[in-house]
C-alpha positions, 0 to 999 in steps of 0.5 A: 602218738597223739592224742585225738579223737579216735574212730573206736572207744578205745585206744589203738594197740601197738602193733608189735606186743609179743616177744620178739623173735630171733631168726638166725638159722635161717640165714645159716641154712641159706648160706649152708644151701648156697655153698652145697650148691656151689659144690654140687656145680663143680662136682656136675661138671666133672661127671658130666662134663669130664676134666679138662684134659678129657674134654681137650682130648676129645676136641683133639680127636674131633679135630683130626677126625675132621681133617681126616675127612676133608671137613674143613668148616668143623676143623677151623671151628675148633682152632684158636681165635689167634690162629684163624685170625684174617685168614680164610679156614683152607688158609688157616689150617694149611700148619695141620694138612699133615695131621689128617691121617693121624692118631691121638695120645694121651692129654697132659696139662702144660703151662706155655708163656705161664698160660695153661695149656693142654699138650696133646701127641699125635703121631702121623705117617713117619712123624709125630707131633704135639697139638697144643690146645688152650682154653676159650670157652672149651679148648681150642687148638692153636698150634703145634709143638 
């Protein structure tokens, strides 16, 4: 500090005189709070959302009911990037026209090419066959077994 004229007699009081304090706990509650919504999220997501195999199950049963009914818009909507890939939604669906009268069964997690994937039966006039959806931003359909 300096010693010079000041504006008032006395001089200037450091700013700063009491004990300081510490205040660790809130940076505990912060991280505490962070992590309960962090498990919050995942536990929303299975309530609301439902697991994967379910959500893959519905989007199976949203897939046939629409070859079902001639829909072909929302049935390539709901293929793979892989399997739309250059080809027109009639062109791209042409593997699954003997899907449209059948029904779907229970979801099982598989691993394909070390990917996971969800397998699910379908079970048709006088054939049954698997449709294998993989994750890209919710399960898409992208092929069969």
């Amino acid at each position: 500090m300096t010693n010079g004229p000041y504006l008032y007699d006395d001089d200037p009081e450091p700013l700063h005189t009491g004990t300081p304090h510490t205040r660790n706990w809130s940076i505990v509650v912060l991280l505490a709070l962070t992590v309960l919504l962090a498990v919050g999220t995942v536990i929303g997501m299975f309530v609301f959302r439902g697991s994967p195999s379910d959500e893959a199950q519905e989007r199976a049963h949203v897939f046939l009911a629409a070859l079902a009914a001639g829909d072909s818009e929302t049935a390539s909507a709901l293929l793979c990037e892989k399997a739309g890939e250059g080809k027109t939604a009639d062109q791209a669906l042409e593997p699954y026209a003997g899907l449209s009268s059948g029904t779907d069964g229970k979801a099982r997690q598989a691993e394909v090419d070390g990917k996971p994937v969800v397998i699910i039966p379908v079970e048709g006039v006088g054939a049954s066959t698997e449709l294998v959806l993989v994750p890209e931003g919710g399960p898409k359909v992208c092929g069969l077994r």
